[in-house]
C-alpha positions in Angstrom: -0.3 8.9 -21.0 1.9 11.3 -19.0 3.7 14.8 -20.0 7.2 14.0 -21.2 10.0 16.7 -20.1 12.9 16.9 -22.8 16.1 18.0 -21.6 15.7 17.1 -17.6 18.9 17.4 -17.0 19.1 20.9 -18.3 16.9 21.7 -14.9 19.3 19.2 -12.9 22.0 21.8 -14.0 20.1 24.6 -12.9 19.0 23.3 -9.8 22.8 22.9 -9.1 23.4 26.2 -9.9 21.0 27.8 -7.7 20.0 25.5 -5.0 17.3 27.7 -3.3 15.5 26.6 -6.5 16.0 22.9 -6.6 13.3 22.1 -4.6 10.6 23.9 -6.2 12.0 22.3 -9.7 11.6 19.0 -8.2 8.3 20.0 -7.5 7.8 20.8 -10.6 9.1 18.0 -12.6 6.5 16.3 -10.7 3.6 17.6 -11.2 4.6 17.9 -14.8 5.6 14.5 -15.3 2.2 13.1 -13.9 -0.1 16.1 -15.8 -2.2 14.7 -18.7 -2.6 18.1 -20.6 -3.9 17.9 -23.6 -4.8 22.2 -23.6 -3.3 25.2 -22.5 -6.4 25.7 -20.0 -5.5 22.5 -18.5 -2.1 23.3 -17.5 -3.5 26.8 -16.0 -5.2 24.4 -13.7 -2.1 23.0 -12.3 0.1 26.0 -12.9 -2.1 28.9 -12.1 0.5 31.7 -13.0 2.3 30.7 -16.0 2.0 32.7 -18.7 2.2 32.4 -22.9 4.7 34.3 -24.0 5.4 34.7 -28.3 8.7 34.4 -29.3 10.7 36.0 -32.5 10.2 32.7 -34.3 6.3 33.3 -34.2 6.0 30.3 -31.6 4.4 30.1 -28.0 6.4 29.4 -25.3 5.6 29.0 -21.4 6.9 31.1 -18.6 6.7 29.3 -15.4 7.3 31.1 -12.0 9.8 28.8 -9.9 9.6 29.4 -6.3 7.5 32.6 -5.8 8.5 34.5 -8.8 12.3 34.1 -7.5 13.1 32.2 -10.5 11.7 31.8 -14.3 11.3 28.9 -16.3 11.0 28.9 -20.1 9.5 25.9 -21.7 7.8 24.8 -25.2 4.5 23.0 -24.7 3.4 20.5 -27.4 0.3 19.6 -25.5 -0.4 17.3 -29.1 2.6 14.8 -28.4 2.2 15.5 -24.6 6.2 16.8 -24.5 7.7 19.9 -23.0 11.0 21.1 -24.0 12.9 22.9 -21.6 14.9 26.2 -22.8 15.7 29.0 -20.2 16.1 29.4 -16.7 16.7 32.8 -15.6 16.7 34.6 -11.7 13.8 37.3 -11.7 16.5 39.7 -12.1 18.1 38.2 -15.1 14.8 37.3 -16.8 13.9 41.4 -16.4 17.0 42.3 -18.1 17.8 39.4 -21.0 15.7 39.7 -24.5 15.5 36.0 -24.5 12.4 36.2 -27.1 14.4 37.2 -29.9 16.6 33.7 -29.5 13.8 31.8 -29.7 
């Protein structure tokens, strides 16, 4: 069984927003949509520089770097039900300057 990406087209809408990161979300829709995670350890393996990040809510979210660092994607991992929510999108710039932690 798969990985399961809730709210897809929230990263259709950001790829129309910034289009120098559409293909590297494609990309990684991909890779996420064929993963069979079942740890943290195992996603390392396919994503080698995303990092856990915890939130004001006392949760563990996932910061992915979208093309090179250009871009940052925040996303909940339930590696038990093989799902991952998507939540944020930010530039590099924008991710630097927002305190997204305390809205999650």
């Amino acid at each position: 069984m798969c990985v399961r990406i809730i709210k897809e087209s929230f990263l259709k809408a950001a790829a129309a927003e910034y289009p120098r990161a559409a293909e590297a979300l494609a990309k990684w829709v991909g890779l996420v949509k064929s993963a069979e995670w079942t740890t943290p350890v195992q996603m390392k393996q396919t994503f080698k520089d995303v990092d856990p990040v915890e939130v004001k809510s006392g949760n563990t979210v996932y910061v992915f770097n979208i093309r090179r660092n250009e871009f940052r994607l925040i996303a909940a991992v339930h590696f038990n039900a093989r799902r991952v929510y998507t939540l944020r999108f930010f530039t590099h710039k924008q991710y630097d300057l927002i305190d997204w932690t305390e809205e999650l």
